[in-house]
C-alpha positions, 0 to 999 in steps of 0.5 A: 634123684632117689629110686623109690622102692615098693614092698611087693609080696606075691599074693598078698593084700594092700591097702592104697590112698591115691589122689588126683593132682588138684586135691580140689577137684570131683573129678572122680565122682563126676567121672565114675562109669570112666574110673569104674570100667578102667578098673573093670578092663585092668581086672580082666588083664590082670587079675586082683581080687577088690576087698574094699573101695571108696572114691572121693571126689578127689581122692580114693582107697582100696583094700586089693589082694592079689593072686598068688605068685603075682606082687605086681600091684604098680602095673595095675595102678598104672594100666588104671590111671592110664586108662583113666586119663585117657577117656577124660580131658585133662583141666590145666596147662601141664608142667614142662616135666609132665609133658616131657613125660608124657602125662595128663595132669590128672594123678600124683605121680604116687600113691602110698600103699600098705602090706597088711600084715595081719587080720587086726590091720585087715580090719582096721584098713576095711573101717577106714576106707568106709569111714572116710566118706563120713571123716571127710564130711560127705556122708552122715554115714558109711551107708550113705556115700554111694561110691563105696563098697561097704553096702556090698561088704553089709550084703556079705555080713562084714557089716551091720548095716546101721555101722557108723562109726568104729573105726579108729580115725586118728591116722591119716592113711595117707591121706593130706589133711 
């Protein structure tokens, strides 16, 4: 089996789409506060600042820059998903392979992420992640989904709060249709 190789730059921005196992599941709207105090205990271990995020019930987007000297953005996603996993109970029978690995069934084993190499991607990842909720048919607008950041990005005037739709949704981020 090939080694799969992340591009990791120390103190730099990311962008990352990563699913559940069973795209039909809510798991992650139904189960918030979990995902929300995972990610919060993972913050205070291991410090990343949080540009931008939206949860979908079976799938997610965030936009992170991490501290300089630090490009160990793997090890925030495992101590996320684990500690995830553990607070909630896993739906299907597992896998022989997913047991033997000790999971819970619940995450693909990967995420897609994205070095963002310049303010023109920056931008363009910020409208995707607060478009996706509207792109997904769960929101008429980017201020309606309430598992986002963009009201917060609005608060901070990175948006007007009428924003509906700029963003380029022609990729597909990572994202199965």
């Amino acid at each position: 089996m090939p080694e799969y190789r992340r591009h990791r730059v120390a103190g730099a921005t990311y962008f990352f789409t990563v699913n559940l196992l069973d795209r039909r599941s809510r798991l992650l709207t139904e189960r918030i506060g979990i995902l929300r105090q995972a990610v919060s205990r993972v913050r205070i271990l291991m410090l990343f600042h949080i540009d931008a995020w939206v949860v979908l019930p079976e799938h997610m987007h965030c936009l992170w820059t991490l501290s300089e000297g630090d490009g160990n953005f793997p090890k925030r996603w495992q101590a996320i998903k684990m500690a995830f996993s553990r607070s909630v109970t896993p739906g299907k029978p597992l896998s022989t392979s997913r047991r033997a690995r000790g999971e819970r069934g619940i995450w693909q084993r990967r995420y897609w992420e994205h070095t963002v190499r310049d303010d023109r991607e920056y931008a363009s990842h910020m409208d995707c992640i607060h478009f996706n909720p509207v792109k997904h048919g769960l929101a008429a607008s980017a201020a309606e989904w309430e598992f986002s950041s963009f009201r917060s990005c609005v608060r901070q005037g990175l948006y007007p709060a009428e924003w509906t739709s700029v963003a380029d949704t022609a990729g597909d981020w990572g994202e199965r249709r």
